[in-house]
Structure formats: structure tokens, C-alpha cells
GUPAVEX-286922 format. One record per residue (C-alpha): x, y, z. Coordinates in nm, 4 decimals. Layout:
N
@c1=X | c2=Y | c3=Z
...
***
This chain:
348
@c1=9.5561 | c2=-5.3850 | c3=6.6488
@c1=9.6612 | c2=-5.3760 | c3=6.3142
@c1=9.5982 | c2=-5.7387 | c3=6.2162
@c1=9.2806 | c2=-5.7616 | c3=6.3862
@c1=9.1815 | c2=-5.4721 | c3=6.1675
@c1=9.2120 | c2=-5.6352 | c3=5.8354
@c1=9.0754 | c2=-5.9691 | c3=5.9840
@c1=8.7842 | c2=-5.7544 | c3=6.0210
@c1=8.7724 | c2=-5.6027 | c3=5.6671
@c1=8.7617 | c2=-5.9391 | c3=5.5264
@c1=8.4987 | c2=-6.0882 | c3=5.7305
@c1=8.2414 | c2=-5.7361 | c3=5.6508
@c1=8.3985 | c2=-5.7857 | c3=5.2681
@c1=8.2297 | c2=-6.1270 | c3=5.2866
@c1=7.8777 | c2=-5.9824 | c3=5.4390
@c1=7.6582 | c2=-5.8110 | c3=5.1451
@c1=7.5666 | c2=-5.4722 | c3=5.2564
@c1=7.4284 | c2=-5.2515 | c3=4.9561
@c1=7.2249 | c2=-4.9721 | c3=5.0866
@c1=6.9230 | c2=-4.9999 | c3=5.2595
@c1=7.0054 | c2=-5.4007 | c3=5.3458
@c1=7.2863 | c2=-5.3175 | c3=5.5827
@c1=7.1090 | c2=-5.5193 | c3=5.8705
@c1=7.3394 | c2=-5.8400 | c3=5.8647
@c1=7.6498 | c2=-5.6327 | c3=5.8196
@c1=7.5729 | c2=-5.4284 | c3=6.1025
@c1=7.4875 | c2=-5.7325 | c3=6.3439
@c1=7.8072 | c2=-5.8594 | c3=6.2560
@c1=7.9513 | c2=-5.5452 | c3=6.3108
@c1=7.8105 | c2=-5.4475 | c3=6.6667
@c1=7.8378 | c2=-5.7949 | c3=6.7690
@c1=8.1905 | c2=-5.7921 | c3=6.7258
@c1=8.2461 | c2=-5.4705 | c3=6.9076
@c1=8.0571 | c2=-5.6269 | c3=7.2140
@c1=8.3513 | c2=-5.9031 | c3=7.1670
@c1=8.6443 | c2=-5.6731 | c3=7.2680
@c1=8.4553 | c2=-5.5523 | c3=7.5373
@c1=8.2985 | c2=-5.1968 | c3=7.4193
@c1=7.9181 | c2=-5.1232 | c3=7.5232
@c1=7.7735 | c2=-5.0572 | c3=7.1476
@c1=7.3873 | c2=-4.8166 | c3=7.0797
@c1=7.2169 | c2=-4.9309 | c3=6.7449
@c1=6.9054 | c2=-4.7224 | c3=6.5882
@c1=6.8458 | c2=-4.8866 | c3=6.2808
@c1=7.1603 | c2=-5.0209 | c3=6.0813
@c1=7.3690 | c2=-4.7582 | c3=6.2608
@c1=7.5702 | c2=-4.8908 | c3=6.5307
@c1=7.7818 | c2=-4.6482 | c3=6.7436
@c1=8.0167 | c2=-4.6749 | c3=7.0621
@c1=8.0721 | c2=-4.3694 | c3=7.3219
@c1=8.4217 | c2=-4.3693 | c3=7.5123
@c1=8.3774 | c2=-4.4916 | c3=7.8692
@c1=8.4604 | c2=-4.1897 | c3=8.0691
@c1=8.2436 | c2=-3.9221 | c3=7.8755
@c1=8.1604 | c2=-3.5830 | c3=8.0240
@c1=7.9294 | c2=-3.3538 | c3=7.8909
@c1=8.1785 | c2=-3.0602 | c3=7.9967
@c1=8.4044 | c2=-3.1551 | c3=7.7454
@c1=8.4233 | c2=-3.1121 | c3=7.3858
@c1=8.3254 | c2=-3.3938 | c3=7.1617
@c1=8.4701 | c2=-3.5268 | c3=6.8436
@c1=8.2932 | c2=-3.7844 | c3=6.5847
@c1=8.4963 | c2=-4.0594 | c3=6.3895
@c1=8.2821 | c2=-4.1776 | c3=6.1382
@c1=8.2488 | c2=-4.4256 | c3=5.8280
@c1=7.9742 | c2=-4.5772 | c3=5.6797
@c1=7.8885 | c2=-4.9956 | c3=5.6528
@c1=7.7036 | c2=-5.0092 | c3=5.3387
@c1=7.8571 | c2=-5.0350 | c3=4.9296
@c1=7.7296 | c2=-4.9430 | c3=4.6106
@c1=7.5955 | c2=-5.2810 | c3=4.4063
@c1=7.8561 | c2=-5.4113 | c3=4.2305
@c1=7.9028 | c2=-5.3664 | c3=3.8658
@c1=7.8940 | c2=-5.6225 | c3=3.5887
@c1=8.2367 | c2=-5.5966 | c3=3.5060
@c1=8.4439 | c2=-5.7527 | c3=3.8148
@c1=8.6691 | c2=-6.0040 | c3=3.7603
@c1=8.6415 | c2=-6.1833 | c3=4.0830
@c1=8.3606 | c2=-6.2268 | c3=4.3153
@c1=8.3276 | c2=-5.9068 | c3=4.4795
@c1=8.2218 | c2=-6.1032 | c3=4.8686
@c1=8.5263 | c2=-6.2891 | c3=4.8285
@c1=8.7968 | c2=-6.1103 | c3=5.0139
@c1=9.1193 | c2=-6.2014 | c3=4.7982
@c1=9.4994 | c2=-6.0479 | c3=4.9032
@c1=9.6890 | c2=-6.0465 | c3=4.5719
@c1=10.0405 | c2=-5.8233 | c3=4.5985
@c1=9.9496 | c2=-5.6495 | c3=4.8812
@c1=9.6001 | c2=-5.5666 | c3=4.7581
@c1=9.2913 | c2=-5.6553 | c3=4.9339
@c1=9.0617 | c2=-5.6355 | c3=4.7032
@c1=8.6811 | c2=-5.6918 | c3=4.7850
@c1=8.3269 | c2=-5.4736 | c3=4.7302
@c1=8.3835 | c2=-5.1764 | c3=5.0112
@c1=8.7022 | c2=-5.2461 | c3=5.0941
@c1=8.8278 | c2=-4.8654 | c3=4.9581
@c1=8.4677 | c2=-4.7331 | c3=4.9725
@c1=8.4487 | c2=-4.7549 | c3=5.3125
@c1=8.5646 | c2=-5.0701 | c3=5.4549
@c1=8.9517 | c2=-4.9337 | c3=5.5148
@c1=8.8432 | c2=-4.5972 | c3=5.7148
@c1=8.5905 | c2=-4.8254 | c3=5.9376
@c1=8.8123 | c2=-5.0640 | c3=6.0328
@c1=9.0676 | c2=-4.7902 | c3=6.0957
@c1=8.8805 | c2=-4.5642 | c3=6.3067
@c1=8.7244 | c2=-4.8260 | c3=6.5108
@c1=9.0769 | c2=-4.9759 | c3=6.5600
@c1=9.2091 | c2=-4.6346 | c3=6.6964
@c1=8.8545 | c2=-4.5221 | c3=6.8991
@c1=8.9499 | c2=-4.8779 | c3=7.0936
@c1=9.3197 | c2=-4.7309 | c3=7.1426
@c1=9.2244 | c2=-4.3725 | c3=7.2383
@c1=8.9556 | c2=-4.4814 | c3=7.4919
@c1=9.2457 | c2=-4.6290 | c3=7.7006
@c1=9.4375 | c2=-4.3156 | c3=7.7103
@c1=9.3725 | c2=-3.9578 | c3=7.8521
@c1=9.2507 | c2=-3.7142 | c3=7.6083
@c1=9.0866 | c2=-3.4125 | c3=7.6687
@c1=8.8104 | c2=-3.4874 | c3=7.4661
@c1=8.4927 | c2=-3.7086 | c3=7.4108
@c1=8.5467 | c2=-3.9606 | c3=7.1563
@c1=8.2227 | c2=-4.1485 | c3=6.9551
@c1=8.2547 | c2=-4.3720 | c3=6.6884
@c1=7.9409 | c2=-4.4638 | c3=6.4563
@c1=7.9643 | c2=-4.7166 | c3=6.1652
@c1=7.6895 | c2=-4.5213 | c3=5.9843
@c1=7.4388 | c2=-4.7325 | c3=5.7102
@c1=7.2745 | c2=-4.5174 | c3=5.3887
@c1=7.5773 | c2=-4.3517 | c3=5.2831
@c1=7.6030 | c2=-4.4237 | c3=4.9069
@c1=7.2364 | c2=-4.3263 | c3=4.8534
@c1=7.2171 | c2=-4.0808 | c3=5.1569
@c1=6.9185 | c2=-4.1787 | c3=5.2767
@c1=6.7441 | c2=-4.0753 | c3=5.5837
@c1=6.7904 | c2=-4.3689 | c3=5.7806
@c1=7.1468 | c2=-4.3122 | c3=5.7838
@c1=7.3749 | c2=-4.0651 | c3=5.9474
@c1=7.0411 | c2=-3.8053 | c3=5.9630
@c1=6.8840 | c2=-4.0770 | c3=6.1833
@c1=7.1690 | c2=-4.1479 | c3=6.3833
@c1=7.2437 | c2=-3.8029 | c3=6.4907
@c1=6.9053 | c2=-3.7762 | c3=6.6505
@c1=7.0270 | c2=-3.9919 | c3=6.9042
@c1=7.3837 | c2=-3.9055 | c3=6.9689
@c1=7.5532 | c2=-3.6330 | c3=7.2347
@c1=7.6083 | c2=-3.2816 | c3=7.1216
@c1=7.9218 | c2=-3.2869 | c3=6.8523
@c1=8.1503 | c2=-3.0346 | c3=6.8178
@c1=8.3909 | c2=-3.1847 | c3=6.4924
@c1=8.3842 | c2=-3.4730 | c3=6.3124
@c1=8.6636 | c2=-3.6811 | c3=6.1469
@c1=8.5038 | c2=-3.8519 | c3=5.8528
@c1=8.6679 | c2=-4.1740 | c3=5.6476
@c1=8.6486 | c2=-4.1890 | c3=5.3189
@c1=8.9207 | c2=-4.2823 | c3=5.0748
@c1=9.1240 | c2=-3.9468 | c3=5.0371
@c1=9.4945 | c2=-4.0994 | c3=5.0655
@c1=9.5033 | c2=-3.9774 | c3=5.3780
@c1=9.4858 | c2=-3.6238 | c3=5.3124
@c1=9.2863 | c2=-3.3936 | c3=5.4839
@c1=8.9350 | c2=-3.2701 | c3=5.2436
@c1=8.8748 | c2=-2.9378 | c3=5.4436
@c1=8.5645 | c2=-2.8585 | c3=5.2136
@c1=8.3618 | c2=-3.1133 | c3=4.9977
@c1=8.0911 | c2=-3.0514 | c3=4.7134
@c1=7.7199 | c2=-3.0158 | c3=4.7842
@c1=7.4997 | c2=-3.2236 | c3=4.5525
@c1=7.0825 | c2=-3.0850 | c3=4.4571
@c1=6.9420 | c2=-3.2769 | c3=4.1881
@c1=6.6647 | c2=-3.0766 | c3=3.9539
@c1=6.3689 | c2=-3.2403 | c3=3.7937
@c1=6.3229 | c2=-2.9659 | c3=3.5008
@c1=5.9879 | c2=-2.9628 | c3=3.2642
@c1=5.9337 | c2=-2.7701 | c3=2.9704
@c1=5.6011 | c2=-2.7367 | c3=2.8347
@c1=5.4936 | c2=-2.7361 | c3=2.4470
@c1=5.1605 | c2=-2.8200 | c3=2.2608
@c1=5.1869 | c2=-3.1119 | c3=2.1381
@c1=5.0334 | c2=-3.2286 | c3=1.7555
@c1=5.0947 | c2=-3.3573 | c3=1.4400
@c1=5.4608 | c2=-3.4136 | c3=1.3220
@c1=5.3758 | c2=-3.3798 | c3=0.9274
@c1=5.2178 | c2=-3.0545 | c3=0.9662
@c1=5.3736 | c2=-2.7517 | c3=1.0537
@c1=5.1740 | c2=-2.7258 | c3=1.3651
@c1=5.2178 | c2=-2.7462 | c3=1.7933
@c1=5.5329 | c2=-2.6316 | c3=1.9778
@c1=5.7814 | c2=-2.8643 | c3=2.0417
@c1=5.8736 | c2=-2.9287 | c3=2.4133
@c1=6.2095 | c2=-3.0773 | c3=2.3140
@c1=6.2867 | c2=-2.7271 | c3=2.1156
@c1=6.1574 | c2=-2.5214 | c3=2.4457
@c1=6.4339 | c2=-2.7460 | c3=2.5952
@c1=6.7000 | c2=-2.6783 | c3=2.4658
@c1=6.7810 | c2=-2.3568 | c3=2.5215
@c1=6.7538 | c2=-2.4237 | c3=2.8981
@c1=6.9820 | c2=-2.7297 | c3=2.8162
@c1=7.2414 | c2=-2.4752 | c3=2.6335
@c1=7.2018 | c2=-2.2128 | c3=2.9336
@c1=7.2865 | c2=-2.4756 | c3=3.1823
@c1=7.5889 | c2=-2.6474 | c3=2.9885
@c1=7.7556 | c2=-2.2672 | c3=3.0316
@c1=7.6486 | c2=-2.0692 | c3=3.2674
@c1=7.8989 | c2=-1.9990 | c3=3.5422
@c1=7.8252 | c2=-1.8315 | c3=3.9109
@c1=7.9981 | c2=-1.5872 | c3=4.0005
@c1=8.1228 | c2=-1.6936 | c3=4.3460
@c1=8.4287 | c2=-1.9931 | c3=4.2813
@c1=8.5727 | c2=-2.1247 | c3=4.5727
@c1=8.9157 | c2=-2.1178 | c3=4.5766
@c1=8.9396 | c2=-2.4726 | c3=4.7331
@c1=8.6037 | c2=-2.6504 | c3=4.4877
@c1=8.5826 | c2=-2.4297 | c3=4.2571
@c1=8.2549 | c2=-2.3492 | c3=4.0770
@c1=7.9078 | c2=-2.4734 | c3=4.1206
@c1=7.8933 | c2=-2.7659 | c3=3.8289
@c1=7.5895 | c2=-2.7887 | c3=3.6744
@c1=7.5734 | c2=-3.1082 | c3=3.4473
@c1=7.2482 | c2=-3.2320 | c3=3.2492
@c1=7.2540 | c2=-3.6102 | c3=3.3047
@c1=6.8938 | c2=-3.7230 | c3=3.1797
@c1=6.5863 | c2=-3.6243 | c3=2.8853
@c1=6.2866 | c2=-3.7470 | c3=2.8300
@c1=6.0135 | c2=-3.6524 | c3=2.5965
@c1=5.7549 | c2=-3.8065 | c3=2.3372
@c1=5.5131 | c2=-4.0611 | c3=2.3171
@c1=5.5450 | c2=-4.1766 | c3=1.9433
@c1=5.7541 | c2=-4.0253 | c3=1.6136
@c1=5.4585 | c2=-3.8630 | c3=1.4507
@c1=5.3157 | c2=-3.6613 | c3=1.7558
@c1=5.4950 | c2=-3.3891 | c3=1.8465
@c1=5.5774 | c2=-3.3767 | c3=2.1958
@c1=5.4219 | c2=-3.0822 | c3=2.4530
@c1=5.6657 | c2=-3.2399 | c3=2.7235
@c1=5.9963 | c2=-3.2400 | c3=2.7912
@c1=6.1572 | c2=-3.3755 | c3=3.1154
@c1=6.5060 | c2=-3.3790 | c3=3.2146
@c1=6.7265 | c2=-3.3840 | c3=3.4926
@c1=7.0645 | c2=-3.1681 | c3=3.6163
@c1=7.3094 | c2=-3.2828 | c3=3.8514
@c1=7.4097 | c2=-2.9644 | c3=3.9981
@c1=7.7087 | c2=-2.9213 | c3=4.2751
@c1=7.7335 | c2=-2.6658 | c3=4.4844
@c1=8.0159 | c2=-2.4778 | c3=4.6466
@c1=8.0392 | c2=-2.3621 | c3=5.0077
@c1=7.9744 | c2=-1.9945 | c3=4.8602
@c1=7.6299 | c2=-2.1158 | c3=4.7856
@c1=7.3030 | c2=-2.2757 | c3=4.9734
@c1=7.1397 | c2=-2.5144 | c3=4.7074
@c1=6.8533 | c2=-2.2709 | c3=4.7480
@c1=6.9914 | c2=-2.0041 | c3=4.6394
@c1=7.1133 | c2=-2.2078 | c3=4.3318
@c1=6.7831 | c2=-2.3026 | c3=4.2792
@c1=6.6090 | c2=-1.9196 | c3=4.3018
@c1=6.9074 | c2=-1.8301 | c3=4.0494
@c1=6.9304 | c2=-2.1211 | c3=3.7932
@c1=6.4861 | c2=-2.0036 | c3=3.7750
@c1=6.5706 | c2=-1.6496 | c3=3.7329
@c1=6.7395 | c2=-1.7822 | c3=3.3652
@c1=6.5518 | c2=-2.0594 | c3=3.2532
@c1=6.1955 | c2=-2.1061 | c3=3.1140
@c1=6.0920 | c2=-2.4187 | c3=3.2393
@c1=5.9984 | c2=-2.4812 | c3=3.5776
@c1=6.2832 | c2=-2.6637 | c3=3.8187
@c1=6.1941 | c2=-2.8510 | c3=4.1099
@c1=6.4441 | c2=-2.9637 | c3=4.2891
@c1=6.4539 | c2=-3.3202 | c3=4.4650
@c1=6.6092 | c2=-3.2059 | c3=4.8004
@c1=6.7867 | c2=-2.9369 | c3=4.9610
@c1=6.9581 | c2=-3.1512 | c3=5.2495
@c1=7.2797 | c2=-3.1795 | c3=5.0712
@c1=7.4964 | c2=-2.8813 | c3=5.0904
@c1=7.8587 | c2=-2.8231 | c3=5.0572
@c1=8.0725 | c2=-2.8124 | c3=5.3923
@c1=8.3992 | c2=-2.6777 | c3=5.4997
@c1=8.5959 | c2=-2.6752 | c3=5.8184
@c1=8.7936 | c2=-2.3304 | c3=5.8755
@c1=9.1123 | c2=-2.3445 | c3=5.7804
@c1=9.2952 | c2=-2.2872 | c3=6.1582
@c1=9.0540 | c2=-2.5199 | c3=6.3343
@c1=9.3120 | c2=-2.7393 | c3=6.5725
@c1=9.2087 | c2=-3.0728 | c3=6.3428
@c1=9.3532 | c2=-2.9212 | c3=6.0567
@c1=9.6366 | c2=-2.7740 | c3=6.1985
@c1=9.7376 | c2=-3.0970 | c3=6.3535
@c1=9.6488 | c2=-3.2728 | c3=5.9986
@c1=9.9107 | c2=-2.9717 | c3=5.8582
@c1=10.1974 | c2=-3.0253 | c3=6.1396
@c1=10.2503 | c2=-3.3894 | c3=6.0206
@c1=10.3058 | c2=-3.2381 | c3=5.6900
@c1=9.9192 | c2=-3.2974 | c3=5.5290
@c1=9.8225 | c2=-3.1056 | c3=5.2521
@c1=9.4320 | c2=-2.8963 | c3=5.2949
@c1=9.2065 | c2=-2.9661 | c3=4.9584
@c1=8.8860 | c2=-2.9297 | c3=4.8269
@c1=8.7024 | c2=-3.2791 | c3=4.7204
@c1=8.4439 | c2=-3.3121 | c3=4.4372
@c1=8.2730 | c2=-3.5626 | c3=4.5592
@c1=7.9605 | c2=-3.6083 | c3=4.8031
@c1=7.9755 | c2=-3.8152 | c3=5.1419
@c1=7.7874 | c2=-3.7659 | c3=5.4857
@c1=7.9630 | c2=-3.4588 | c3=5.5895
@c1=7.6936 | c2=-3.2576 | c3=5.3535
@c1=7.4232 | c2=-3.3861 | c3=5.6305
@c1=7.6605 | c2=-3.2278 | c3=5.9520
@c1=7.5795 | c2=-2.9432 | c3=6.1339
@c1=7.9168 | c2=-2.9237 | c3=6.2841
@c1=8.2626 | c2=-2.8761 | c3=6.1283
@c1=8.3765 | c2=-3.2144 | c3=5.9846
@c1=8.7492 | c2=-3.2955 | c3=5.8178
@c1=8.7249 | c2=-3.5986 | c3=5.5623
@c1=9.0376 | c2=-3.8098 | c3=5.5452
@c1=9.0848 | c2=-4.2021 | c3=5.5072
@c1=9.2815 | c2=-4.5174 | c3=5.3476
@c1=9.2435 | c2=-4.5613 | c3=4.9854
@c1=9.1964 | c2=-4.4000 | c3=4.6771
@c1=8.8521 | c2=-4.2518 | c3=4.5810
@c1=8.9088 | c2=-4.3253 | c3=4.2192
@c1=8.8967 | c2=-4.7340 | c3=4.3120
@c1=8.5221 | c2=-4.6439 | c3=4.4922
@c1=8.2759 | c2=-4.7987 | c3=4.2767
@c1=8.5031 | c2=-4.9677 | c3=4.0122
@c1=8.5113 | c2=-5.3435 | c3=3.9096
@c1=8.7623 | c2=-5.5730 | c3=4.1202
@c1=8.7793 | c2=-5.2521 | c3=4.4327
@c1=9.0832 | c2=-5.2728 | c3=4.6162
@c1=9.2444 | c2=-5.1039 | c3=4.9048
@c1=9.6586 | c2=-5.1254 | c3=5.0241
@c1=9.7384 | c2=-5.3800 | c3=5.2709
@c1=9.9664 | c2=-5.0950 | c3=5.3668
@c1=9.7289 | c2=-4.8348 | c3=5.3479
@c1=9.5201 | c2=-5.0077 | c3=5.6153
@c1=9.8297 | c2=-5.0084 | c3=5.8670
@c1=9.9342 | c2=-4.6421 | c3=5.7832
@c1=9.5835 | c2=-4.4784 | c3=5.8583
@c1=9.5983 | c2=-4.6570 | c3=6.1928
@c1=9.9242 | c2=-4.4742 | c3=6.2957
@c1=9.8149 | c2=-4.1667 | c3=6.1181
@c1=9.4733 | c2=-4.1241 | c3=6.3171
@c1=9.6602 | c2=-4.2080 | c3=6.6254
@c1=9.8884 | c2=-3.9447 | c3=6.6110
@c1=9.6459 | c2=-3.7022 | c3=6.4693
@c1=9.4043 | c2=-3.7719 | c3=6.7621
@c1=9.6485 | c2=-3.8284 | c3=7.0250
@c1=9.6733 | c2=-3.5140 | c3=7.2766
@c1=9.4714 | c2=-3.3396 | c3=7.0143
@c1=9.3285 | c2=-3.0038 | c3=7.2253
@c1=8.9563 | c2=-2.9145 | c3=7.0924
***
């Protein structure tokens, strides 16, 4: 199972699939499920599998990854669709970032379907992920069975994320009047700014998490001015804010306006933070092989589940959207035996 696996990696490697032009990647994909014999569903570019023998009066468990990549940057050394094994290193675009935990998951969904377990088991290769678009996971869960927890691959070392970051971007405008820049005259948006710039580089919520933290709030873009003699009576700029699980982005949002003077708008409220309780059996069988619970920064498709949802896969998340992406030959072959005996007699 293990060799077909990375044959698999390096023939999706080889397919382009940036977000939101995952369609050849997923053909591949679902036709070579079809190949080992597995019944495949497909609504859109997400293509998903449900075990054989599935009954309703049983509790159901999600393994999910995600098909598409980030485009890749200018810097790589080697062509990024050119899967290349150099010291035990495949490296190739997706291959950490998300092309390990697919191949992994689907490799042990085809090994638990022919065993007894006292659970559903669905596996969806899930499209949109890197821009978490609505066509993705959001669309796919429409269409699938009621789910009770979901294990999630992404690259994590194989240690179990119990809670993960929620992500709300804010479109922020202060207003001035604008006029001219040799005479002392208007009010100058960019001024009105930045005091709301200085209130959001330190303000700090009250409620940390013990396992993310505090709410980040980070200022990532300004704009403002037409020319350099007018003074500007506009001032745009944007905050990257992410949340905690102590914390709905709206309530960030009815907070952060409470401080500031401009007006904040933000972009979405879909993505919020997630946990999974401590003691749920996924966790504890993640802890009885000796796995160690933490927090993770960063954002994936668990912040668009309604249902408790572990994260854990291959790879290293620092390698996700780097030049010359790699994932462990070895790491490949150790997530397979992990999930296995993880999954294995797991009772939901």
C-alpha cells in the first residue's frame, strides 16, 4: 500500500492544481480510485468515497485532505511539476502541503474498509483549500452523510492540532478632508489612521487560550492618496486578525469598533477557530501512542466544520508554500502505519 501511495504523489505532483483549476487533478484523482475498485461521488472538484457497508446507525468519521496548491513562487530551484526523489526527499509543488496526508488517508480508508470497525468511514479529497473558497469543503459537505469527527491532513509531523486559529480579514477606512498640501489646511486621512494603526499593533483581548494563545491582530496593507500635493481624505487599510476559540470573529469585530474610529468591515465571518475537547476518544487514542495535544497557528478547512475535527498529517508545515517543497520518503510510510493504528478499533 505503501508504494502505491507515493506512485500516486508523484503522478498528482506532475498534474497542476492551484486553486480554483483543480479539475484535471481531480479527474485523475477519482479516476484512479475507480481503478482499485472503490465507487467514488464528485460535486465540483471534490471527489469523495463512502465505505461499502455504511449504516446510518452508526457514528461517522471524516478523513480529509485537500487536492489543490498554492502557485508556486519565483524562487524554486527545480521545476515544481517535476516530481524529483533526492536523499529521501520527494520534493514537488503539494507534496507537504497536502499531497502526503491525501495519499495517506486514502491509502488507509482502502485498508479500513476491509476490516470491521464500528464506525462509518468517508474520505473526500477536498479542492479550494489554500484560498478557502466556497466551492470547496463548504460545497462538499452539502452533499455528504451526517459527520460526527473529522481527521484532517495537513503537515503537523504527525502530531495531533486539537485547536487551530480562526482567520477574519478587516477592510478598515478612515475618513479626512482632503486639500492642499502647502497650506495648512484639510485633515489628513493617513493621520486619522494611525492611531487606529497604533491601537491595533497593541491591543490585547483579554481571553488567551491556553493552547493558541491570543487573538493576533496584524496590519498587513495601506492605502491612501491620489498625488503628493493633495492631501488625502482617505485612508484604506487592511488587518489580518486571528482569532482564538475564546472568541467568534463577530465578537472581535463588535470589540476591535468599540476602540477604533474608522469604520471596519470585515470580509467574512465563515472562518472561526476550532477545537476538539480534550478527552474526545480521537485524541485519547492520538495520546495512548504517545502524541503530544497542541494548538496550531495556522488556518486549514477545519475553521469551515461544524463537527469536532483533529488535524494531523506527514510533513512539516514550515516546507508549505516554500521554494523546492518537499516531504520525507519516510514520512509518507510512517503516517500510513500511524493512521492505521489510530483508526483501527477506534470506538466513537
Amino acid at each position: 500500500m505503501f508504494g502505491q501511495a507515493e506512485i500516486l504523489l508523484h503522478e498528482l505532483i506532475r498534474i497542476p492544481s492551484i486553486s480554483r483549476d483543480e479539475k484535471t487533478a481531480s479527474d485523475y484523482l477519482q479516476n484512479y480510485i475507480e481503478s482499485t475498485g472503490i465507487s467514488t461521488f464528485r460535486i465540483g472538484n471534490n471527489v469523495y468515497c463512502i465505505c461499502p457497508n455504511y449504516d446510518e446507525s452508526r457514528p461517522t468519521l471524516l478523513l480529509n485532505a485537500h487536492i489543490d496548491t498554492v502557485k508556486p513562487v519565483s524562487a524554486w530551484t527545480k521545476n515544481p511539476y517535476e516530481p524529483i526523489v533526492e536523499n529521501g526527499k520527494l520534493f514537488g509543488l503539494g507534496s507537504n502541503d497536502d499531497g502526503g496526508s491525501l495519499v495517506s488517508l486514502f491509502s488507509v480508508f482502502r485498508m479500513l474498509i476491509n476490516t470491521k470497525q464500528s464506525y462509518n468511514l468517508i474520505f473526500l479529497a477536498s479542492c479550494e483549500e489554500e484560498v478557502s473558497g466556497k466551492n470547496g469543503i463548504e460545497l462538499a459537505l452539502k452533499e455528504l452523510p451526517h459527520i460526527d469527527v473529522a481527521l484532517v491532513g495537513e503537515p503537523t509531523e504527525m502530531q495531533p492540532a486539537i485547536a487551530e486559529k480562526g482567520l477574519m480579514v478587516l477592510d478598515v477606512v478612515a475618513h479626512g478632508k482632503s486639500g492642499h498640501a502647502a497650506r495648512n489646511e484639510g485633515i489628513n486621512a493617513i493621520y486619522e489612521a494611525m492611531n487606529d494603526i497604533e491601537w491595533f499593533r497593541n491591543y490585547q483581548f483579554t481571553k488567551v487560550s491556553p493552547l493558541l494563545g491570543p487573538v493576533k491582530m496584524t496590519v498587513t496593507q495601506i492605502n491612501a492618496g491620489t498625488q503628493h500635493n493633495v492631501i488625502p481624505d482617505l485612508c484604506n487599510f487592511v488587518v489580518d486578525v486571528r482569532s482564538n476559540e475564546c472568541y467568534k470573529n463577530e465578537e472581535l469585530l463588535n470589540e476591535i469598533a468599540q476602540h477604533i474610529q474608522g469604520k471596519a468591515q470585515a470580509r467574512s465571518f465563515r472562518l472561526n477557530s476550532s477545537l476538539i475537547y480534550i478527552h474526545h476518544p480521537l485524541v485519547e487514542q492520538a495520546k495512548s501512542q504517545g502524541k503530544i495535544p497542541f494548538g496550531s497557528p495556522t488556518l486549514s478547512d477545519q475553521s469551515l466544520m461544524s463537527f469536532p475535527s483533529l488535524k494531523m498529517g506527514p510533513g512539516n508545515s514550515s516546507r508549505s508554500h516554500t521554494a523546492d517543497e518537499y516531504i520525507m520518503i519516510s514520512e509518507i510510510e510512517d503516517a500510513i502505519q500511524t493512521y492505521y493504528k489510530l483508526l483501527n478499533g477506534l470506538i466513537l
